[in-house]
PDB file as gemmi writes it, atoms N, CA and C in Angstrom:
CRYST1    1.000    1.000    1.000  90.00  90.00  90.00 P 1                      
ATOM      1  N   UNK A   1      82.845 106.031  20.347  1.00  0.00           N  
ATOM      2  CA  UNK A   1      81.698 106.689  19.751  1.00  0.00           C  
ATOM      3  C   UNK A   1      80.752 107.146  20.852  1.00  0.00           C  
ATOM      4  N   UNK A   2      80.128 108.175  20.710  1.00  0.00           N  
ATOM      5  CA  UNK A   2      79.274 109.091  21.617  1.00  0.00           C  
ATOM      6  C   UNK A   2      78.251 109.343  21.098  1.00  0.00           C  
ATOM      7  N   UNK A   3      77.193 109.293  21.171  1.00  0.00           N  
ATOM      8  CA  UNK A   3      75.962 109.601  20.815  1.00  0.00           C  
ATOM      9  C   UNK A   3      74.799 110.144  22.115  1.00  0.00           C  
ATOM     10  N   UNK A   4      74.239 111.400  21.565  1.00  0.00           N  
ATOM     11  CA  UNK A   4      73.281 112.007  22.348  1.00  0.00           C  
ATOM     12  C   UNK A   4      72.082 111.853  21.868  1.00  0.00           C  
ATOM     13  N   UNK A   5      70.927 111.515  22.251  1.00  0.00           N  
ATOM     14  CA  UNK A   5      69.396 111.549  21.918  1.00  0.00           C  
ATOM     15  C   UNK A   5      68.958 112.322  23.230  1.00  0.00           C  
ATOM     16  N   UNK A   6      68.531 113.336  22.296  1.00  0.00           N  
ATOM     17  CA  UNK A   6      67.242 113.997  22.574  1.00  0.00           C  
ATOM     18  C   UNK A   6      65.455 114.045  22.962  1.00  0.00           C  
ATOM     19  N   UNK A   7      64.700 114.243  23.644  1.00  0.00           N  
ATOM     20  CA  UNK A   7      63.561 113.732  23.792  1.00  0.00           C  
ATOM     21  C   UNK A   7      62.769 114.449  24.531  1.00  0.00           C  
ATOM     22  N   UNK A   8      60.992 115.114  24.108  1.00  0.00           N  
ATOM     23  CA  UNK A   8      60.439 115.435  25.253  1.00  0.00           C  
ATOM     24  C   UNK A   8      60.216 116.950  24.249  1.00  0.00           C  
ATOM     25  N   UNK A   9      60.741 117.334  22.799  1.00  0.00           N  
ATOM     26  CA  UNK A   9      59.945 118.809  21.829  1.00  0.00           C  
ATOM     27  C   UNK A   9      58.360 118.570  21.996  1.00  0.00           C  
ATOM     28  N   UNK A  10      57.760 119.656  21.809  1.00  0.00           N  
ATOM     29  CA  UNK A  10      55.940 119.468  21.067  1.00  0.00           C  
ATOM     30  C   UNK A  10      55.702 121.243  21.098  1.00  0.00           C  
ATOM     31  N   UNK A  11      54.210 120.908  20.949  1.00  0.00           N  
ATOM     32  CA  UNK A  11      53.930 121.817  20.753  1.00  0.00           C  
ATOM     33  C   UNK A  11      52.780 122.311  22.385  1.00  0.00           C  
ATOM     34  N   UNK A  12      53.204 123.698  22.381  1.00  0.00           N  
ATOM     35  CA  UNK A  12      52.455 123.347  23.880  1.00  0.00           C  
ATOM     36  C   UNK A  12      52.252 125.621  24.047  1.00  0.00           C  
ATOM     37  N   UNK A  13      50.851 125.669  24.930  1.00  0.00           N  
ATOM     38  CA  UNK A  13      50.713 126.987  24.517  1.00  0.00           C  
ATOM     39  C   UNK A  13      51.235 127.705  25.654  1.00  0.00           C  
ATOM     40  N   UNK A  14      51.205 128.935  25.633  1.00  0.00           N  
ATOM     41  CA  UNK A  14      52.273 130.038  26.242  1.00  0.00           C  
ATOM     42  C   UNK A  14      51.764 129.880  28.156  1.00  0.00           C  
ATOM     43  N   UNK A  15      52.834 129.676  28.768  1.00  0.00           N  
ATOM     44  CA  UNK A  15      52.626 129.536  29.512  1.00  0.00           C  
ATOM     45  C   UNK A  15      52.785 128.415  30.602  1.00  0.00           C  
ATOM     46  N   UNK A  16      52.862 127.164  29.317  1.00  0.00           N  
ATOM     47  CA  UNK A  16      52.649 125.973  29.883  1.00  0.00           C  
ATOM     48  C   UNK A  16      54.059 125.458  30.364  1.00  0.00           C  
ATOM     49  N   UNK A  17      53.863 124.056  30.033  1.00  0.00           N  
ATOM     50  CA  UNK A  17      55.469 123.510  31.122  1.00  0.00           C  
ATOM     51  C   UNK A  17      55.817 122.293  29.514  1.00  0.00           C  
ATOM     52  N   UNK A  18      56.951 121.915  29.667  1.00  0.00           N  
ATOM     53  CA  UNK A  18      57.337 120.648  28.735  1.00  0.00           C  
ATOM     54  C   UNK A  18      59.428 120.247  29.551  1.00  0.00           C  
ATOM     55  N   UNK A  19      59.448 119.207  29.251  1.00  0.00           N  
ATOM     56  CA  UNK A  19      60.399 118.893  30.421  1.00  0.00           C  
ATOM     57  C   UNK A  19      61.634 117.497  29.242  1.00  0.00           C  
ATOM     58  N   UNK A  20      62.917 118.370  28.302  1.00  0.00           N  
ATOM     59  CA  UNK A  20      63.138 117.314  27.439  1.00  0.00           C  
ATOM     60  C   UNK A  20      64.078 116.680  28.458  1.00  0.00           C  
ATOM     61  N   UNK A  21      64.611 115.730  27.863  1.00  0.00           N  
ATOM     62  CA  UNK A  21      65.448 114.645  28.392  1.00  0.00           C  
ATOM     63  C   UNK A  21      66.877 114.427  27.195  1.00  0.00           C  
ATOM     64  N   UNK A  22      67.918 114.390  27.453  1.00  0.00           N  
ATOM     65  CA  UNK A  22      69.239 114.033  26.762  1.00  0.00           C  
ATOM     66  C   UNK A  22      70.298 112.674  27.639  1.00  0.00           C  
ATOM     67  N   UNK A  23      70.274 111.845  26.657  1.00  0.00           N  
ATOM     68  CA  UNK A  23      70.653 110.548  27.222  1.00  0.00           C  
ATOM     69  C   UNK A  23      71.914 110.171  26.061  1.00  0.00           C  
ATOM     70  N   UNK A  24      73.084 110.196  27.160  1.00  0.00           N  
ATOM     71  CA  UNK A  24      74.415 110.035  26.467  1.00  0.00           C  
ATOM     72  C   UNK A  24      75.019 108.942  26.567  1.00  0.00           C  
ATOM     73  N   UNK A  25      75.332 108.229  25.449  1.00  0.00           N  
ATOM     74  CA  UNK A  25      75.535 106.600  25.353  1.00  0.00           C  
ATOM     75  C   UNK A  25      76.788 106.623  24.678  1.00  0.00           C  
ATOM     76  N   UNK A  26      77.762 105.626  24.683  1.00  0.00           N  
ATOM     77  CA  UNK A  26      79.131 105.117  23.865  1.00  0.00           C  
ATOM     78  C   UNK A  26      80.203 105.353  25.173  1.00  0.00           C  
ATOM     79  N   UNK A  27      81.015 105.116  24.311  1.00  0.00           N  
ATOM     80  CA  UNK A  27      82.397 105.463  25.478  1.00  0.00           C  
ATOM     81  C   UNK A  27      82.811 106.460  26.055  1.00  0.00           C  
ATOM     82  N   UNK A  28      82.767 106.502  27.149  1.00  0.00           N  
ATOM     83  CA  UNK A  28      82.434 107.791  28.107  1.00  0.00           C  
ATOM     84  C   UNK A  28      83.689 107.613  29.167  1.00  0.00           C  
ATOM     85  N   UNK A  29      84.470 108.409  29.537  1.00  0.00           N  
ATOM     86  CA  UNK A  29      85.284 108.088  30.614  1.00  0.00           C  
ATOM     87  C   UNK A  29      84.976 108.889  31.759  1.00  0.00           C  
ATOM     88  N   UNK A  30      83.890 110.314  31.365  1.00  0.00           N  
ATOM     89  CA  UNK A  30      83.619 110.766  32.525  1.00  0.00           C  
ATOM     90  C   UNK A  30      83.277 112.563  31.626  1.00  0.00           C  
ATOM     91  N   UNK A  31      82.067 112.532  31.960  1.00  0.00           N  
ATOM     92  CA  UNK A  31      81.161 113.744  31.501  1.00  0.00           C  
ATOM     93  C   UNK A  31      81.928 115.122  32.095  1.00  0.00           C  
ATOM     94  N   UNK A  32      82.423 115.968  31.903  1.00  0.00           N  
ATOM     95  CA  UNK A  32      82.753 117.447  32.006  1.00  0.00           C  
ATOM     96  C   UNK A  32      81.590 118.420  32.462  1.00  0.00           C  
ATOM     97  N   UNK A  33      80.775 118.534  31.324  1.00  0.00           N  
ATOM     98  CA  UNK A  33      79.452 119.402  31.513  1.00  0.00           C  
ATOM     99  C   UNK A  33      78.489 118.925  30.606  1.00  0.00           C  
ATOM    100  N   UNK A  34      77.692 119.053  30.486  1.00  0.00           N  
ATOM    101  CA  UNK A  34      76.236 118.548  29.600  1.00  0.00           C  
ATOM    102  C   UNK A  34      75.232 120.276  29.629  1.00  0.00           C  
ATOM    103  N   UNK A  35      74.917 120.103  28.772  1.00  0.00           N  
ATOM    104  CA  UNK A  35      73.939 121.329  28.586  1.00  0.00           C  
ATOM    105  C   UNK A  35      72.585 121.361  27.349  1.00  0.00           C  
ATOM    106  N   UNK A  36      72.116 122.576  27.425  1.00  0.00           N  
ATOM    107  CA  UNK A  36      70.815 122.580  26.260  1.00  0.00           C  
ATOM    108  C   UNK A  36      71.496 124.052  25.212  1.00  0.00           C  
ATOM    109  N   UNK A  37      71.151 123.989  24.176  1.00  0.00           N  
ATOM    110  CA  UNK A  37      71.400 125.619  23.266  1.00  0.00           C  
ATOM    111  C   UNK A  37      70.254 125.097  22.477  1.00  0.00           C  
ATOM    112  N   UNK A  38      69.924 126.344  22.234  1.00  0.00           N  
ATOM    113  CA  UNK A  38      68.657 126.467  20.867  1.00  0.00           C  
ATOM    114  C   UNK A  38      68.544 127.403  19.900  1.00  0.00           C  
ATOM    115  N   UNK A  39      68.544 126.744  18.707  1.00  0.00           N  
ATOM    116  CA  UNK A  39      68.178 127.712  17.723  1.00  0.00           C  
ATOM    117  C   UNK A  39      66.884 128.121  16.778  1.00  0.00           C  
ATOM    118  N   UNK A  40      66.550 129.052  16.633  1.00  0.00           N  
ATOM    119  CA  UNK A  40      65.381 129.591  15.815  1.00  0.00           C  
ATOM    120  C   UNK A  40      65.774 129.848  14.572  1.00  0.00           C  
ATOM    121  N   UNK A  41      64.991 130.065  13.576  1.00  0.00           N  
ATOM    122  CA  UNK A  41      65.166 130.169  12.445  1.00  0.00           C  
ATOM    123  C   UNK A  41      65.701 131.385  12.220  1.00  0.00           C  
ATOM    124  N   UNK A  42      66.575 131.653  11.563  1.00  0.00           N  
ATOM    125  CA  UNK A  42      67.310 132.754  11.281  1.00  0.00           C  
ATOM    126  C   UNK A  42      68.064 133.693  12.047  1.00  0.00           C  
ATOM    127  N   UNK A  43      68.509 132.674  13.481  1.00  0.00           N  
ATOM    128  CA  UNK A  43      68.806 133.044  14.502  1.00  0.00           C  
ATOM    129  C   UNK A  43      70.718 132.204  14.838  1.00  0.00           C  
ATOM    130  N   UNK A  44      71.394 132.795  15.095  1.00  0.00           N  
ATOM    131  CA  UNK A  44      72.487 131.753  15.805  1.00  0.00           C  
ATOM    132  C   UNK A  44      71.753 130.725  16.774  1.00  0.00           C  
ATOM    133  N   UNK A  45      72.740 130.172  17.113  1.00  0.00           N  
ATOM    134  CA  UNK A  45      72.435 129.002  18.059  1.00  0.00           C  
ATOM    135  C   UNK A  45      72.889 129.858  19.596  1.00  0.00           C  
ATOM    136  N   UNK A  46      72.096 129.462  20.756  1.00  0.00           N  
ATOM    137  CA  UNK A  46      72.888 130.303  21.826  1.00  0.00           C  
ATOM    138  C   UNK A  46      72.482 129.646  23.416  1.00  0.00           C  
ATOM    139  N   UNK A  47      73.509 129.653  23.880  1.00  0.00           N  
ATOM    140  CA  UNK A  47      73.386 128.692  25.218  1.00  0.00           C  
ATOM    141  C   UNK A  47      71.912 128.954  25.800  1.00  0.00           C  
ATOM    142  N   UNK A  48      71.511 128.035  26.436  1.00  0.00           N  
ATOM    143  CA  UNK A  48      70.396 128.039  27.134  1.00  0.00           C  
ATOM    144  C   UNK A  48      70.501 127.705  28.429  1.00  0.00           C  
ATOM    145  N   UNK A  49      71.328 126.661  29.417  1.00  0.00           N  
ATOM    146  CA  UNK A  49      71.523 126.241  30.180  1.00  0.00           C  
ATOM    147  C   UNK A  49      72.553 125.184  30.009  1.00  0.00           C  
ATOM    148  N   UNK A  50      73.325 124.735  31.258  1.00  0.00           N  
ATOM    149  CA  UNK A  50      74.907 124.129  31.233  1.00  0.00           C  
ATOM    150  C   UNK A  50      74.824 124.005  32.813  1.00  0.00           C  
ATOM    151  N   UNK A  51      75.163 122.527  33.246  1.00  0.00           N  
ATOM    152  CA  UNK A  51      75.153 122.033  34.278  1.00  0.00           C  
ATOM    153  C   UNK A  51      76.556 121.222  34.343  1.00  0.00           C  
ATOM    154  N   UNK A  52      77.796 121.694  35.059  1.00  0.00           N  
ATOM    155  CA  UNK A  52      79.182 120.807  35.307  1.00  0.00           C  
ATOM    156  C   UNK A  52      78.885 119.696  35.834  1.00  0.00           C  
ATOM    157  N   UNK A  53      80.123 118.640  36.470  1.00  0.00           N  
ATOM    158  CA  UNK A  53      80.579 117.585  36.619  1.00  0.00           C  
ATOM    159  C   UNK A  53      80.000 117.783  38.102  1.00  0.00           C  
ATOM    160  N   UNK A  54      80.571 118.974  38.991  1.00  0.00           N  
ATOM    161  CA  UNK A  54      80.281 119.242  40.108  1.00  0.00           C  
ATOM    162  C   UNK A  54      79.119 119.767  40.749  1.00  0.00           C  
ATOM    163  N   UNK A  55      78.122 119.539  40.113  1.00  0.00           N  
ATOM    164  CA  UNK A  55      76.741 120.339  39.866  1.00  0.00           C  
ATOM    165  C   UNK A  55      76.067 121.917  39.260  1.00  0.00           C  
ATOM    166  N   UNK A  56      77.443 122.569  39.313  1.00  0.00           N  
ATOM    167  CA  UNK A  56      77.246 123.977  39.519  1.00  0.00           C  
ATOM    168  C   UNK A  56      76.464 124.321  37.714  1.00  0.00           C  
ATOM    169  N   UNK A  57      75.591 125.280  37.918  1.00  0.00           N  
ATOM    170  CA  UNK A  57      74.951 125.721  36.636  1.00  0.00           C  
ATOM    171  C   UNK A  57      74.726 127.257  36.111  1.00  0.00           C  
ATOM    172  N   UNK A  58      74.992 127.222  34.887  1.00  0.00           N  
ATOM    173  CA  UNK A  58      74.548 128.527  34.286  1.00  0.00           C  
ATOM    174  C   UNK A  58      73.303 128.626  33.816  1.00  0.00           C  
ATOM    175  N   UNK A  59      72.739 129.550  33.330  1.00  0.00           N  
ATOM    176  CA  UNK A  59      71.370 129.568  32.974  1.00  0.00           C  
ATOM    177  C   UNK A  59      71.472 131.323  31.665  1.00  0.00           C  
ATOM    178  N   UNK A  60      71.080 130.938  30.369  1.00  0.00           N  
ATOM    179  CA  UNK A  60      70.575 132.211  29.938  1.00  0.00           C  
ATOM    180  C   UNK A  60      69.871 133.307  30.781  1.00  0.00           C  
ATOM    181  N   UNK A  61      70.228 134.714  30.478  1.00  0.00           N  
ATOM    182  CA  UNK A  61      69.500 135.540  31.015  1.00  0.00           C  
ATOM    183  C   UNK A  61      67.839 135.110  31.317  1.00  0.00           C  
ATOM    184  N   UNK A  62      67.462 135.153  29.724  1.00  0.00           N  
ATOM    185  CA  UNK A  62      65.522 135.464  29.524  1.00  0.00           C  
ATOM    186  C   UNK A  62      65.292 133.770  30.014  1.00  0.00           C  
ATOM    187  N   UNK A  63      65.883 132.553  30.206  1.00  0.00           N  
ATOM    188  CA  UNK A  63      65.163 131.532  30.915  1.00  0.00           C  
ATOM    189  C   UNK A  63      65.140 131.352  32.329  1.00  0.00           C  
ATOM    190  N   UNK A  64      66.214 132.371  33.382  1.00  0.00           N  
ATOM    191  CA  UNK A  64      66.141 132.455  34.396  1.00  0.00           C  
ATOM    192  C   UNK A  64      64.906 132.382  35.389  1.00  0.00           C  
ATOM    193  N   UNK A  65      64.585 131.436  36.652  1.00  0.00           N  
ATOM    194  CA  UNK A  65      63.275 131.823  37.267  1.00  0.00           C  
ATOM    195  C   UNK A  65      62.734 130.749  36.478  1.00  0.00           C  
ATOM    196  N   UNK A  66      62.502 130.408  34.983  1.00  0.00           N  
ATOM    197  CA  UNK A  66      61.542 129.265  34.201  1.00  0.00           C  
ATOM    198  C   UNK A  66      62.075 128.600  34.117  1.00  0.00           C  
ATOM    199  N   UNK A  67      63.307 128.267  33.606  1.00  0.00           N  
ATOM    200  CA  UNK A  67      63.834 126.608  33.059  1.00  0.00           C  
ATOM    201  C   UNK A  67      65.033 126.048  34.494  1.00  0.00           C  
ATOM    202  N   UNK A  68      64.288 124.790  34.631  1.00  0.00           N  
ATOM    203  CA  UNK A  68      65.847 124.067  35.561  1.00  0.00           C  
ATOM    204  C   UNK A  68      66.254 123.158  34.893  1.00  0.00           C  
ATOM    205  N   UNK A  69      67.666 122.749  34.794  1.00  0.00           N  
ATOM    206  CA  UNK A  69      68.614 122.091  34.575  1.00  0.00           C  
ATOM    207  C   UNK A  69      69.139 121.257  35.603  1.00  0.00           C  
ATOM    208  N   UNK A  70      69.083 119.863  35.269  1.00  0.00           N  
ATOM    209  CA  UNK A  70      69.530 118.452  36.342  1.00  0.00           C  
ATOM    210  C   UNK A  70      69.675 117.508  35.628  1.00  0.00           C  
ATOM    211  N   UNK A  71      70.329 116.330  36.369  1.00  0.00           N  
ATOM    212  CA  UNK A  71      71.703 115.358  35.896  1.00  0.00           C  
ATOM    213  C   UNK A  71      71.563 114.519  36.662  1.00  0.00           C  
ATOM    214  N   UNK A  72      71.289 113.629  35.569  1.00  0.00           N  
ATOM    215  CA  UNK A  72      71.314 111.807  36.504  1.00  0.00           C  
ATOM    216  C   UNK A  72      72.840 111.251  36.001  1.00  0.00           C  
ATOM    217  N   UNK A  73      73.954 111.285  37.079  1.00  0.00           N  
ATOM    218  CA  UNK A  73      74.838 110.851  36.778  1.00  0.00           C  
ATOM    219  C   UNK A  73      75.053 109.154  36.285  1.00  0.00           C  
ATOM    220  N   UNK A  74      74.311 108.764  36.754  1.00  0.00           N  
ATOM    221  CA  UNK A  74      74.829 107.383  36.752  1.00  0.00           C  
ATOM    222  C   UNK A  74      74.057 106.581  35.525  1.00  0.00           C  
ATOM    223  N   UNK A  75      72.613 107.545  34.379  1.00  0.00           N  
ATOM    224  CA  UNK A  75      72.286 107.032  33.770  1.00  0.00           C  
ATOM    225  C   UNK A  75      73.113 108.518  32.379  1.00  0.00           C  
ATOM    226  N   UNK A  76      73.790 109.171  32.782  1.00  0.00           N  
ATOM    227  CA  UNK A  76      74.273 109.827  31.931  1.00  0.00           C  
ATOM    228  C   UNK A  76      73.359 110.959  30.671  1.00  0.00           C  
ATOM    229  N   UNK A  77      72.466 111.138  31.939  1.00  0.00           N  
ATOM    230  CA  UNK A  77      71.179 111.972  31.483  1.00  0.00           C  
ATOM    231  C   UNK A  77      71.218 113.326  31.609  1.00  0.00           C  
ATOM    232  N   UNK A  78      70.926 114.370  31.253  1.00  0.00           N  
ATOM    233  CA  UNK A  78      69.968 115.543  31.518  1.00  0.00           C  
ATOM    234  C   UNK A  78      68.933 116.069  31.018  1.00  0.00           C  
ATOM    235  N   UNK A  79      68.862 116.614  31.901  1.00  0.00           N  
ATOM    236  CA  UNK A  79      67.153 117.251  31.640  1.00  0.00           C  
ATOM    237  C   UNK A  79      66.796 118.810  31.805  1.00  0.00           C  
ATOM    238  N   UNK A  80      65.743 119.456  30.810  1.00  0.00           N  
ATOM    239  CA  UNK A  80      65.860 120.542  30.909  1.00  0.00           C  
ATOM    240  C   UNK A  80      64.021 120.677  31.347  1.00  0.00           C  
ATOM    241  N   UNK A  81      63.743 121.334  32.524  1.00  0.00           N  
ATOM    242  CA  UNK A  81      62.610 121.617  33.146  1.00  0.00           C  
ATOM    243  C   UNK A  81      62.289 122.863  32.670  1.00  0.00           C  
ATOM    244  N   UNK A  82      61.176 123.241  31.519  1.00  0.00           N  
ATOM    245  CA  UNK A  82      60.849 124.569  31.289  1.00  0.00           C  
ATOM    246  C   UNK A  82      59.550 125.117  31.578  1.00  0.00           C  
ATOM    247  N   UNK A  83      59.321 126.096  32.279  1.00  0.00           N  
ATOM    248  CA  UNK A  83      57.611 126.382  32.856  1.00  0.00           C  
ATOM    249  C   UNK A  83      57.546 127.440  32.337  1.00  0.00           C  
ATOM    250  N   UNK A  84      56.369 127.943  32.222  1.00  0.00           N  
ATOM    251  CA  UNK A  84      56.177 129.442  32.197  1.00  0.00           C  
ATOM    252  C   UNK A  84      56.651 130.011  30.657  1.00  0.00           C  
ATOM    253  N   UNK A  85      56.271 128.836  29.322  1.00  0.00           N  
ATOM    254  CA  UNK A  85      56.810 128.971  28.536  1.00  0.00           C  
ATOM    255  C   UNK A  85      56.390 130.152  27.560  1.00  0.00           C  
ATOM    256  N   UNK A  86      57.297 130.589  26.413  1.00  0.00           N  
ATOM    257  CA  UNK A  86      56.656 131.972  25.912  1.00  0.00           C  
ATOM    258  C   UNK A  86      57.147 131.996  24.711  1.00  0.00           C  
ATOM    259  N   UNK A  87      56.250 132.478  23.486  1.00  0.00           N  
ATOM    260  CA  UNK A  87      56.525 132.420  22.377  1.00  0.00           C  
ATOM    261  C   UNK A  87      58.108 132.457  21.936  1.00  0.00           C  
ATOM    262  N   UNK A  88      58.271 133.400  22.760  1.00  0.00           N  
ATOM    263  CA  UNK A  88      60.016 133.655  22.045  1.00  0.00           C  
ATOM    264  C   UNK A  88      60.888 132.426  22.724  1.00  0.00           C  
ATOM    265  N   UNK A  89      60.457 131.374  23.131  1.00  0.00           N  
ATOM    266  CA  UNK A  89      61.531 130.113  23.350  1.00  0.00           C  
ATOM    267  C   UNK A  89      61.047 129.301  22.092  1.00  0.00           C  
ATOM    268  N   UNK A  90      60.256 129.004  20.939  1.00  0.00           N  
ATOM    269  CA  UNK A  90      60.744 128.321  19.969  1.00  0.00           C  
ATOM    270  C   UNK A  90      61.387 128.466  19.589  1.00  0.00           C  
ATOM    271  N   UNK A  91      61.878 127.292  19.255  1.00  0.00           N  
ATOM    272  CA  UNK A  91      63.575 126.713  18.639  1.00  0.00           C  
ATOM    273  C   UNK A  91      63.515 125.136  18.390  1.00  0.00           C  
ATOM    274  N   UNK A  92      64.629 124.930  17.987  1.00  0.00           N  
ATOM    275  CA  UNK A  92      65.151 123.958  17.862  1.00  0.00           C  
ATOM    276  C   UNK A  92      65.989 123.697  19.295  1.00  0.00           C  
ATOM    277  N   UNK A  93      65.719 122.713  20.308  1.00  0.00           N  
ATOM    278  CA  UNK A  93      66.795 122.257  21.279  1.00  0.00           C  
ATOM    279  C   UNK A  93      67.555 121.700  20.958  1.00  0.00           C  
ATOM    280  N   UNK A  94      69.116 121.464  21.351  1.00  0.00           N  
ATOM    281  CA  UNK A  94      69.908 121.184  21.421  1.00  0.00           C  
ATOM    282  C   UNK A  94      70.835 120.514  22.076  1.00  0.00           C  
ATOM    283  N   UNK A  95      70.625 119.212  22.730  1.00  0.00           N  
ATOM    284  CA  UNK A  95      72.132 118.607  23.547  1.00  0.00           C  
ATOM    285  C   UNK A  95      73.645 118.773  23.242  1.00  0.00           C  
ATOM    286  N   UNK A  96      73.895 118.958  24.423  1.00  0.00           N  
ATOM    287  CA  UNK A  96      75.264 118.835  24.555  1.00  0.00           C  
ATOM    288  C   UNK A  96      75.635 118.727  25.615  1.00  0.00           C  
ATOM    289  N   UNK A  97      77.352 117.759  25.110  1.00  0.00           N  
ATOM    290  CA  UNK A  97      78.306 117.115  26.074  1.00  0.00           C  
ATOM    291  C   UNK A  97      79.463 117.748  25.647  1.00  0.00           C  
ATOM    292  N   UNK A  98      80.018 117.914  27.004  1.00  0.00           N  
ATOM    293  CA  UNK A  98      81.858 117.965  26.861  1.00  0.00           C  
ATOM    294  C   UNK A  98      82.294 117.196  28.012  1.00  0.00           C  
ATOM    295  N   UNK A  99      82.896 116.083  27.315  1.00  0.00           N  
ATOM    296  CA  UNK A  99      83.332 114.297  28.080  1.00  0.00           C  
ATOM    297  C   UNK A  99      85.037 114.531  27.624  1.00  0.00           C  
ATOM    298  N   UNK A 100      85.328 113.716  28.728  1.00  0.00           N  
ATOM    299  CA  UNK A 100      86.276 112.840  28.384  1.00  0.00           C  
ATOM    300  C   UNK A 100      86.556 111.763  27.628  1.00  0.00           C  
ATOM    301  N   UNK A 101      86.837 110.915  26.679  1.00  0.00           N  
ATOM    302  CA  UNK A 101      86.118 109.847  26.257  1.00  0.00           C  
ATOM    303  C   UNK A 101      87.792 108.775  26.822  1.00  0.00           C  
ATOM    304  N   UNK A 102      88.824 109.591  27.018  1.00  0.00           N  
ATOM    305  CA  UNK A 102      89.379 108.264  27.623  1.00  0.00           C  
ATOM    306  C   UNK A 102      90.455 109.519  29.016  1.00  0.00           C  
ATOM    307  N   UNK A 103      91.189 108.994  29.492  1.00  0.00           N  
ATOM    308  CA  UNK A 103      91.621 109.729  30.875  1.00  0.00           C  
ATOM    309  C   UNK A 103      92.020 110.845  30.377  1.00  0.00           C  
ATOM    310  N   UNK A 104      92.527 111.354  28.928  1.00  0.00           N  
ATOM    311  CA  UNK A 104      93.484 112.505  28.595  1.00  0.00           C  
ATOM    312  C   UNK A 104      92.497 112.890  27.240  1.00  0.00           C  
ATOM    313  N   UNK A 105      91.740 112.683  26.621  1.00  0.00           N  
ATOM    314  CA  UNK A 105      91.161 112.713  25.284  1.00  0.00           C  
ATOM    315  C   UNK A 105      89.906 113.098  25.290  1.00  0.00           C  
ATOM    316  N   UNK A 106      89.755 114.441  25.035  1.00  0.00           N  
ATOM    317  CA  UNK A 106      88.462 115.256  25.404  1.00  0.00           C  
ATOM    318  C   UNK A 106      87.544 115.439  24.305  1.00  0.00           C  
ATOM    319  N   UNK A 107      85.930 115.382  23.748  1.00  0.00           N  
ATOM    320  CA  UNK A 107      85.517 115.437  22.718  1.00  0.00           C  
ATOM    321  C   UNK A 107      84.247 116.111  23.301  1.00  0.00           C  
ATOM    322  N   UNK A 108      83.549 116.803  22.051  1.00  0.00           N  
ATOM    323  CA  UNK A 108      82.493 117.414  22.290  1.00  0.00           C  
ATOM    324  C   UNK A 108      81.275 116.752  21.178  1.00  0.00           C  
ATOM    325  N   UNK A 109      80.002 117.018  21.814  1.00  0.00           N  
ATOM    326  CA  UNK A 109      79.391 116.085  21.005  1.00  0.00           C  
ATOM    327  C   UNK A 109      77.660 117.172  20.647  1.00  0.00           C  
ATOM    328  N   UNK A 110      77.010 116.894  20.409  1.00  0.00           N  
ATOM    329  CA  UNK A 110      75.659 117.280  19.956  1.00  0.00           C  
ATOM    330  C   UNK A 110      74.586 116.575  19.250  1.00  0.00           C  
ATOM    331  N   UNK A 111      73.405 116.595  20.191  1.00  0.00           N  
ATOM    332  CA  UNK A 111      72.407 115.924  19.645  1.00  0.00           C  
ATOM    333  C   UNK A 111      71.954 116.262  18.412  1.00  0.00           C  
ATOM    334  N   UNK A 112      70.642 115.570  17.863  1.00  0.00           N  
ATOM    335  CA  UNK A 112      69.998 116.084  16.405  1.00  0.00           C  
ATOM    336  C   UNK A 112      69.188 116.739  16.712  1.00  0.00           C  
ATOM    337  N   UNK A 113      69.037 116.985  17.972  1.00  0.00           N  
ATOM    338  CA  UNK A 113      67.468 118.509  18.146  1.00  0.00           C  
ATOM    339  C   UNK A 113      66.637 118.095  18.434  1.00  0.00           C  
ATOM    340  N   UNK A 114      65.669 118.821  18.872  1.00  0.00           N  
ATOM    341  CA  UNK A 114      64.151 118.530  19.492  1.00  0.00           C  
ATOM    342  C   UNK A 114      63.219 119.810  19.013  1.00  0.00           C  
ATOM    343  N   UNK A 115      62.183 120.192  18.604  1.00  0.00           N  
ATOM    344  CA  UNK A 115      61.434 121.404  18.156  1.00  0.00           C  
ATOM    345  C   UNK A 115      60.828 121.188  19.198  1.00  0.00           C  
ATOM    346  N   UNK A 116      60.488 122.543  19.742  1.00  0.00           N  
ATOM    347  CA  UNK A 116      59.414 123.016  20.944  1.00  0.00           C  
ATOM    348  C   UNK A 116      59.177 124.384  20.413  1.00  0.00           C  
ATOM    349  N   UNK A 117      58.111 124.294  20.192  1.00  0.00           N  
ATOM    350  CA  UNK A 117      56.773 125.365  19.713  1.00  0.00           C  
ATOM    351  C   UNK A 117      56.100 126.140  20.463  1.00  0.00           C  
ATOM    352  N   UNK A 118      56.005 127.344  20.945  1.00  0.00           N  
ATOM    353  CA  UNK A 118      55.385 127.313  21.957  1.00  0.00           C  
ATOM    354  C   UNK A 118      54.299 128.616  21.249  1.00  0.00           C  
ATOM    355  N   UNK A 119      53.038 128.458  21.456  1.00  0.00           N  
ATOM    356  CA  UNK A 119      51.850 129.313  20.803  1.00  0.00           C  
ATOM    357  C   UNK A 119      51.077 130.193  21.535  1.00  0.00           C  
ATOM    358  N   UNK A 120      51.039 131.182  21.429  1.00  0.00           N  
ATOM    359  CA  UNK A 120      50.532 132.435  21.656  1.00  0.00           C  
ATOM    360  C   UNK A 120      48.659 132.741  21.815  1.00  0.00           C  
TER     361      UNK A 120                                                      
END                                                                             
């Protein structure tokens, strides 16, 4: 069993900074990639940032320059650093893992979300 919690939504006005946290617990044989996606209301869900095993990272176009993405391996964490925030990033956040959960047996997982508001 795998479980992601999420942590670190509010409400915060345009411009400002908010910094969530995703902490991945259960049987783990060894993390793949971890990342953030978010969705808005009446919107798909759509990557936001994705950090591999080996450090290397993607980043959405429009969060480029504002949001960083980093990984505490050994507490099985990430974190998404967002500055310079702007109305059009409310959403719903999103964790995610793609683990191994035993040497050959690959699973994907997703948190319950975080709301970050951001006001104009």
């Amino acid at each position: 069993q795998v479980q992601l919690v999420e942590s670190g939504g509010g409400l915060v006005q345009a411009g400002g900074s908010l910094r969530l946290s995703c902490a991945a617990s259960g049987i783990i044989f060894r993390i793949n990639a971890m990342g953030w996606y978010r969705q808005a209301p009446g919107k798909q869900r759509e990557l936001v940032a994705v950090i591999a095993s080996g450090g290397s990272t993607n980043y959405a176009d429009s969060v480029k320059g504002r949001f960083t993405i980093s990984r505490d391996n050994a507490e099985n964490t990430v974190y998404l650093q967002m500055n310079s925030l702007k109305p059009e990033d409310t959403a719903v956040y999103y964790c995610y893992a793609d683990v191994f959960r035993t040497l050959i047996r690959k699973g994907e997982y997703w948190g319950q979300g975080t709301q970050v508001t951001v006001s104009s």
